[in-house]
C-alpha positions as CSV (number, residue, x, y, z in Angstrom):
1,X,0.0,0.0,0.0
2,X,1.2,3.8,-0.9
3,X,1.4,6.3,1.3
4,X,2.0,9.7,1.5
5,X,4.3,11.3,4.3
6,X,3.5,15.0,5.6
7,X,5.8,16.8,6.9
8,X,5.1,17.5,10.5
9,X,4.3,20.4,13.1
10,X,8.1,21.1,13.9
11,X,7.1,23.9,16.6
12,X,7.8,27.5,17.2
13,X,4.6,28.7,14.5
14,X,7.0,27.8,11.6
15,X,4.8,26.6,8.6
16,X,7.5,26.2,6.1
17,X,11.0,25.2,5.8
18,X,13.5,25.1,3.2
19,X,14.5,21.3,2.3
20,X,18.5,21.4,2.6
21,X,18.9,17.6,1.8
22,X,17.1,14.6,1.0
23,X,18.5,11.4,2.8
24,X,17.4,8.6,0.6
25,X,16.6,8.4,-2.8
26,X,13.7,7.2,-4.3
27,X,13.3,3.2,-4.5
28,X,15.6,2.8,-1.0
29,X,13.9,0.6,1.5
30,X,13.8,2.8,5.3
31,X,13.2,1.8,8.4
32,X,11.0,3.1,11.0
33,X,12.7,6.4,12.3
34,X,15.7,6.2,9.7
35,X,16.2,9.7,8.9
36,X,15.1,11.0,5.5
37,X,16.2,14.5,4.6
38,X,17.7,17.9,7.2
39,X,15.0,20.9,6.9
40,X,16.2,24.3,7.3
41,X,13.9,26.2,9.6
42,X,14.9,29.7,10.8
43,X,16.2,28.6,13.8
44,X,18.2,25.9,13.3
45,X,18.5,22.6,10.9
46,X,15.9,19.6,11.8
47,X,16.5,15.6,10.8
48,X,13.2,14.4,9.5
49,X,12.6,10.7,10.4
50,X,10.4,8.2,8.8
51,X,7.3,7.2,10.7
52,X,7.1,3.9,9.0
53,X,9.5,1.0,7.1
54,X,8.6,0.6,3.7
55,X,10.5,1.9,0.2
56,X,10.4,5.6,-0.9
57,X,8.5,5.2,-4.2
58,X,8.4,9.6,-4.9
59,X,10.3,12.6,-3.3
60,X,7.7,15.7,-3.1
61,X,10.1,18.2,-2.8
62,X,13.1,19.4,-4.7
63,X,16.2,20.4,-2.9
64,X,16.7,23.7,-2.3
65,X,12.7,24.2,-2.2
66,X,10.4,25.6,0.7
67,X,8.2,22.2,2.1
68,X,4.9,23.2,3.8
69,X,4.2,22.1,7.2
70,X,1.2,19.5,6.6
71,X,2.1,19.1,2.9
72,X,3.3,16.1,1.3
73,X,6.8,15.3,1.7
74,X,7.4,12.0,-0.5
75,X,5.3,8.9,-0.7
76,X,6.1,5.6,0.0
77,X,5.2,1.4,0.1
78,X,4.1,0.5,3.4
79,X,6.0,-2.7,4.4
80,X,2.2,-4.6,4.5
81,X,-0.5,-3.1,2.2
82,X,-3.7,-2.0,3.6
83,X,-2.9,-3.9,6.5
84,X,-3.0,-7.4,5.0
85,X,-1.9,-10.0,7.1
86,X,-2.2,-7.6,10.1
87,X,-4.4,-8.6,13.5
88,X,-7.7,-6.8,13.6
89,X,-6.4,-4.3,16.1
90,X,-3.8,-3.4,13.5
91,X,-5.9,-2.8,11.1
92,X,-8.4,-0.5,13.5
93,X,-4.9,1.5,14.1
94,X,-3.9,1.6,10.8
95,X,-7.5,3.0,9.8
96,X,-7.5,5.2,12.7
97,X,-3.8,6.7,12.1
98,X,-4.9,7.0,8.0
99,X,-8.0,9.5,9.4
100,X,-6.3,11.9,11.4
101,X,-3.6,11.9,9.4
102,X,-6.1,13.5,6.4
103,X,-8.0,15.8,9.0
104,X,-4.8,16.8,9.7
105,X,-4.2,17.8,6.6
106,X,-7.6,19.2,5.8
107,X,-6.6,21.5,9.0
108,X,-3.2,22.4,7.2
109,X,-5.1,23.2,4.2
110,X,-7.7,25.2,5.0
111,X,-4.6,27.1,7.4
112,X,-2.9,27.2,3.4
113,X,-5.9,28.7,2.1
114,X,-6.8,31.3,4.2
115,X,-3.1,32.6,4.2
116,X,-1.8,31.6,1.0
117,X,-2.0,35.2,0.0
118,X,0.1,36.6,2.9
119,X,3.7,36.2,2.7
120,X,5.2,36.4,6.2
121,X,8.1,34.4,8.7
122,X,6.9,32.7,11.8
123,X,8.0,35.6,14.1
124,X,5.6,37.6,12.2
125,X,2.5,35.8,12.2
126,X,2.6,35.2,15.8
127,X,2.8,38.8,16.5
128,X,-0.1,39.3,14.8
129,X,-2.0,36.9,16.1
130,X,-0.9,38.7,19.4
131,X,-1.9,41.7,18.3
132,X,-5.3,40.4,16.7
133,X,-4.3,41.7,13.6
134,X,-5.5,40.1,10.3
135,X,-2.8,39.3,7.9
136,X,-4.8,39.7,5.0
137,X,-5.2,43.6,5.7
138,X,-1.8,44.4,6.1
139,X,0.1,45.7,3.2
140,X,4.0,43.9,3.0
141,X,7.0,46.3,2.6
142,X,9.1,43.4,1.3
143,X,9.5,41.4,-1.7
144,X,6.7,40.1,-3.2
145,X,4.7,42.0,-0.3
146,X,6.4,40.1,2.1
147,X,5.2,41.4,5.5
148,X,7.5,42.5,8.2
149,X,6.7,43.4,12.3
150,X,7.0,47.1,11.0
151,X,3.6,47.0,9.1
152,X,2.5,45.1,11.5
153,X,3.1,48.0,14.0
154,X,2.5,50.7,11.4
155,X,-1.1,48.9,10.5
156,X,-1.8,49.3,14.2
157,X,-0.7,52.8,14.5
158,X,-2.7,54.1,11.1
159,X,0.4,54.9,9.1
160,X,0.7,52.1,7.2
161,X,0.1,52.5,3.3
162,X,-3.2,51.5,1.8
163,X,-2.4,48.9,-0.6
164,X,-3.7,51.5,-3.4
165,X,-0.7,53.7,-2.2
166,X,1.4,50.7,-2.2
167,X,0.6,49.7,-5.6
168,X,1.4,53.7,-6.8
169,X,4.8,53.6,-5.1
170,X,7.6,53.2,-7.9
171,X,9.2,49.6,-8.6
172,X,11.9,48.8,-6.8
173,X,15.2,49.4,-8.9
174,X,17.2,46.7,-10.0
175,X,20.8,46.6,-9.6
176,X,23.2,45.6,-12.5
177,X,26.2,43.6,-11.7
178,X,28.8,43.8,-13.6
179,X,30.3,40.4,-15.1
180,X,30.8,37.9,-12.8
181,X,28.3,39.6,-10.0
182,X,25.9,37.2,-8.9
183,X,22.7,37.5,-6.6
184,X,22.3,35.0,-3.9
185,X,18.8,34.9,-2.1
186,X,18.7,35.4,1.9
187,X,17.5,32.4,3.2
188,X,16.5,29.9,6.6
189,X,18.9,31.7,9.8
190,X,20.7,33.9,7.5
191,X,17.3,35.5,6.7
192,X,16.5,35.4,10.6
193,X,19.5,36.9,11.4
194,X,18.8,39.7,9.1
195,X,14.9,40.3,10.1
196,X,16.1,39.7,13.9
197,X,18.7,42.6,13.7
198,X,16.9,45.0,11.8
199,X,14.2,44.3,14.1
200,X,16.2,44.9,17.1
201,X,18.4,47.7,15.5
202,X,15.1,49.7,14.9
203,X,13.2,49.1,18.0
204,X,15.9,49.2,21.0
205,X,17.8,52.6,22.0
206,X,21.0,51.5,22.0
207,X,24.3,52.4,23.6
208,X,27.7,51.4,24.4
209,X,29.8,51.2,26.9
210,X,33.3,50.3,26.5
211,X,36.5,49.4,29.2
212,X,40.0,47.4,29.0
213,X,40.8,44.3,31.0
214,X,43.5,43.0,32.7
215,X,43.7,39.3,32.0
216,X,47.3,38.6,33.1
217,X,46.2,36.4,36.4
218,X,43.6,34.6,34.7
219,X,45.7,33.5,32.1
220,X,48.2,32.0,34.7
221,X,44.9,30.5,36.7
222,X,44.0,28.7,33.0
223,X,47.3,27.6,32.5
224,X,47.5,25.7,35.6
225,X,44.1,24.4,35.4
226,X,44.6,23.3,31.9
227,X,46.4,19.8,32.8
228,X,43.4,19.1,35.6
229,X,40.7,19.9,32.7
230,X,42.4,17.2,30.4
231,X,42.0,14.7,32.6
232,X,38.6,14.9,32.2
233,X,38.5,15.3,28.6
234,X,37.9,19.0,28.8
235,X,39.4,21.7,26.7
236,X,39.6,24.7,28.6
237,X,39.6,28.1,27.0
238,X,39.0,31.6,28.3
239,X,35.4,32.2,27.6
240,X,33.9,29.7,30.4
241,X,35.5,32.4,33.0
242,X,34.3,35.0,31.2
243,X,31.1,33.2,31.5
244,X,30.6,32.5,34.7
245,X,31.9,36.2,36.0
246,X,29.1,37.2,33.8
247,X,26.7,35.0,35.9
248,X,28.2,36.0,39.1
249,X,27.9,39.9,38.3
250,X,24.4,38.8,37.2
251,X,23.4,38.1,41.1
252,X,24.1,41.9,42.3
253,X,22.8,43.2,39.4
254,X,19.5,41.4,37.9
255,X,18.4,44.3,35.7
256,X,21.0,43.4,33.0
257,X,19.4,39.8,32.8
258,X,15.7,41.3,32.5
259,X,13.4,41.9,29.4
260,X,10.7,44.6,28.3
261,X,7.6,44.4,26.9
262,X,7.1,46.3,23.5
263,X,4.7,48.7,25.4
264,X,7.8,49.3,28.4
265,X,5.2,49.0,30.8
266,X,6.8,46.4,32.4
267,X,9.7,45.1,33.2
268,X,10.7,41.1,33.9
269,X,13.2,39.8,35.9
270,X,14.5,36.7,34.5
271,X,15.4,33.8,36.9
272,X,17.8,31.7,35.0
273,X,21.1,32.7,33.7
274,X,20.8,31.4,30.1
275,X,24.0,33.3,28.4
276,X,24.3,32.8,25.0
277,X,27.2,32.8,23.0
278,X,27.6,33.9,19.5
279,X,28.7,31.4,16.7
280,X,29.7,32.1,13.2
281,X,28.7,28.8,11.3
282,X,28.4,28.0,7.6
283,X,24.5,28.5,7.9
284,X,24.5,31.7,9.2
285,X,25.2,33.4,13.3
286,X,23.9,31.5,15.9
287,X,23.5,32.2,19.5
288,X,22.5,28.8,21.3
289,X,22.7,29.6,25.4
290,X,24.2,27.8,28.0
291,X,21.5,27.2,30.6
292,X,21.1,28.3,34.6
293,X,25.0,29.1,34.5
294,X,24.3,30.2,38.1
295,X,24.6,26.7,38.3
296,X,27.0,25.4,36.7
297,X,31.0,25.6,37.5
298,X,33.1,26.9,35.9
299,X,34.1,23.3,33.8
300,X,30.4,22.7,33.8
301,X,30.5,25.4,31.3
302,X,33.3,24.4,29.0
303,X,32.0,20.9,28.6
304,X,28.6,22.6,27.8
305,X,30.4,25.2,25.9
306,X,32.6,22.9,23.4
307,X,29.3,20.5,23.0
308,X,26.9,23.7,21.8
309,X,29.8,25.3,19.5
310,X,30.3,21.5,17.8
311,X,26.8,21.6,17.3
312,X,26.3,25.2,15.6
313,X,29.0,25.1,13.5
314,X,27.4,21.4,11.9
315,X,24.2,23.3,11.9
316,X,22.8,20.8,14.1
317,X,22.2,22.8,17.5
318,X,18.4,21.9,18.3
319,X,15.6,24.7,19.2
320,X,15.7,23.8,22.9
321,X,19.5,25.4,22.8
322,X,18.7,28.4,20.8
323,X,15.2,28.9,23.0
324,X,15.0,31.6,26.3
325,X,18.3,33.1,26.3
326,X,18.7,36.0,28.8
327,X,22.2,37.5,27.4
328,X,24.7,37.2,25.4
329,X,28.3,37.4,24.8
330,X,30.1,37.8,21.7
331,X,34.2,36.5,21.4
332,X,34.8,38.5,17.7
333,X,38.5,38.8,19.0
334,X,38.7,35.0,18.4
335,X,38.9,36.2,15.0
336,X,40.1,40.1,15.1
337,X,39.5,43.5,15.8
338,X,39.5,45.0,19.4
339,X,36.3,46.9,20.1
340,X,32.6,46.4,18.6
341,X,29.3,47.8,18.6
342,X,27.3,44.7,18.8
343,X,23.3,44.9,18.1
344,X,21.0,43.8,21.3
345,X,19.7,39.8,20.9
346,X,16.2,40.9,21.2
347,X,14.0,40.7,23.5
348,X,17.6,40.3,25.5
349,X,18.9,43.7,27.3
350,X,22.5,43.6,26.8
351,X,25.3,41.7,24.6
352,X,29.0,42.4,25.2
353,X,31.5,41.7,22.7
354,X,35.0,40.6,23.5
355,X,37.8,42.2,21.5
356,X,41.5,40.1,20.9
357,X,43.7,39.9,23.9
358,X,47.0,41.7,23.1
359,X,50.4,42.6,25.3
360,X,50.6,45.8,25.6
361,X,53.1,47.9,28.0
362,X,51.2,49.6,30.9
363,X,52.6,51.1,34.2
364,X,52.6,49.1,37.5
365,X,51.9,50.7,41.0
366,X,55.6,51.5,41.2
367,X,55.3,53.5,37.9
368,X,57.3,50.6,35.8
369,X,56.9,49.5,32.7
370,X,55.5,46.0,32.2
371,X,53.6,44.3,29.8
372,X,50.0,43.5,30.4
373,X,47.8,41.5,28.6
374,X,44.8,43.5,27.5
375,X,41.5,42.9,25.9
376,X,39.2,45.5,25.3
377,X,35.6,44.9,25.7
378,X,32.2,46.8,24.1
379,X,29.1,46.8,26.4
380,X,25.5,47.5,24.4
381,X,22.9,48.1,26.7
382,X,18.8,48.9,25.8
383,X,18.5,52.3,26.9
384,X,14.9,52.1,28.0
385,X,15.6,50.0,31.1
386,X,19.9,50.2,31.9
387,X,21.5,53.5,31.6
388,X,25.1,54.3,31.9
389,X,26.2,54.2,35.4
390,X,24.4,51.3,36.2
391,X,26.1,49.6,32.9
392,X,29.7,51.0,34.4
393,X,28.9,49.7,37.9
394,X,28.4,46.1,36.6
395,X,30.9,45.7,34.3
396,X,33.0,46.9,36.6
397,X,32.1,44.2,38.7
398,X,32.5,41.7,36.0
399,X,36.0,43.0,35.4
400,X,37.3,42.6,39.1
401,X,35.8,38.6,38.9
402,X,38.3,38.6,35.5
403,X,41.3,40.7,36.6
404,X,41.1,38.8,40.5
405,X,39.8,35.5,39.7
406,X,40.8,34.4,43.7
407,X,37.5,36.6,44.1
408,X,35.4,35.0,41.8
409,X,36.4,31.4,43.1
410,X,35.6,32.7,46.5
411,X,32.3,33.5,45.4
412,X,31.1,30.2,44.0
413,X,28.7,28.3,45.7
């Protein structure tokens, strides 16, 4: 018996996905939960498995191209055809199993239908479901009227453009490239990344805040802690101390691990220290977050560290790593430059960026010249809830865990 395989509800409002690669091929025999092709939401890549053994008689999909949640994804020949030879309860489940999976999809089509017109990400939908807003009025700003959080907010606020107006405004020009130019579309996290920190880049008063560091004792604390982390298979680098001062500066100052509502009319005071950490993959920047680093110690972190970098950089992290960060930190001096101006992860309140440690000469209490090694950080805070002297009171905080890590060691619990 043939059967058709839908691609399931993979979470997070997400309705389509881009189909990266298939797999199997068609006329390969699968097993039950054999994995059949990586989908490319936009947050992160998902293994779809087979729900059944049988052969892949037809692949739906092309790769490259967007699937639809509740649309066919390839068909295949059930192992046992219309449950011959099956006992009767079987056969019940089989029947059973066949009839929700088609109201399923009668739901996932009539969804289809009523928003086939409407071109929008995930992230948008849901905030206009929050907002009670009706897709179908709102007139997109994008490509192909794509429809962004801003018309969503502009609809709401009466200055967005009747789609009349819209359809007056002048095409959009195209750019010539010269021989050799090519255009490459924006697609799954890359696409995120760019909707996320416009998003964030337009809605959050940001500022900076910037300071040097002192790192010459915690580099001799590493070192000698280096031969007692390989022994338990643990590479230790800088960031997991840079972490966990982060946490611990977290504790006398909560505001910096808060979030505000679009309205700022209030103001939430996160529990958890969930502190993300930048990666630059092959798919695009991801931030997966190490959770409740108040914790965790301080090798805690780099095991959890080293397992979520592996992870991004194969494009494999899973949603529950990217999900409920509370802020993030930024190492772009792994790779160069010394001081940033990093955007806000929204709905997060602050991201610092760490710039390349150097050795530099400074002067010593006795006025001497000695070398020092350095790293400049760059603080960006949301100016509607942290201002500058409370930024400059925890950070310096945070620097004194770093520059005296005796001090932060005392204060683990």
């Amino acid at each position: 018996m043939k059967k058709d395989f839908y691609l399931p509800d993979i979470g997070e409002g997400i309705v389509e996905c881009e189909l990266v690669e298939w797999l199997v091929q068609e006329g390969d025999h699968i097993h039950e939960d054999q994995a059949v092709c990586d989908v490319m939401t936009d947050k992160a890549l998902v293994q779809i498995p087979a729900v059944h053994a049988g052969v892949v008689s037809k692949l739906y999909v092309p790769k490259g191209e967007l699937a639809r949640v509740h649309a066919p994804l390839f068909e295949m020949e059930l192992e046992m055809a219309s449950g011959e030879g099956l006992p009767s309860a079987a056969q019940a489940e089989v029947r059973i199993e066949n009839a929700a999976v088609s109201a399923e999809l009668a739901s996932g089509q009539a969804d289809q239908a009523r928003s086939k017109k409407v071109v929008a990400s995930p992230a948008v939908r849901r905030l206009a479901r929050e907002m009670s807003v009706d897709l179908t009025q709102v007139t997109g700003s994008g490509d192909k009227g794509r429809v962004y959080k801003e018309d969503i907010h502009a609809f709401v606020d009466g200055t967005a453009a009747t789609p009349s107006e819209a359809g007056a405004a002048a095409p959009e020009s195209k750019v010539s490239l010269a021989q050799g130019g090519r255009v490459e579309p924006l697609k799954g996290i890359k696409a995120a990344m760019a909707r996320q920190m416009a998003e964030s880049a337009a809605t959050i008063p940001h500022f900076t805040y910037c300071d040097e560091i002192a790192l010459n004792e915690l580099v001799a604390l590493r070192e000698r802690l280096k031969s007692h982390s390989a022994l338990q298979d643990i590479k230790l680098t800088m960031l997991p101390f840079f972490i966990k001062a982060l946490s611990l500066a977290l504790k006398d100052f909560p505001i910096l691990n808060s979030r505000v509502n679009d309205a700022c009319s209030e103001l939430t005071y996160l529990p958890e220290h969930n502190i993300g950490v930048a990666v630059d993959a092959d798919a695009g920047l991801l931030v997966p977050n190490i959770k409740q680093c108040e914790h965790k110690s301080i090798l805690d972190i780099a095991r959890e560290l080293a397992r979520l970098t592996a992870s991004a950089r194969e494009g494999r992290v899973s949603p529950t790593d990217l999900r409920d960060g509370t802020i993030t930190l930024s190492n772009v001096g792994a790779i160069g430059g010394t001081v940033a101006t990093p955007i806000i992860n929204k709905p997060e309140v602050a991201i610092v960026a760490l710039g390349r440690m150097r050795t530099l000469p400074r002067f010593n209490e006795q006025g001497e010249v000695v070398a020092s090694r350095l790293m400049q950080v760059s603080w960006s805070g949301d100016h509607r809830v942290i201002d500058g002297a409370t930024m400059a009171r925890f950070s310096n905080l945070w620097k004194q865990y770093l520059e005296q890590p005796e001090l932060m060691l005392a204060t683990l619990v």
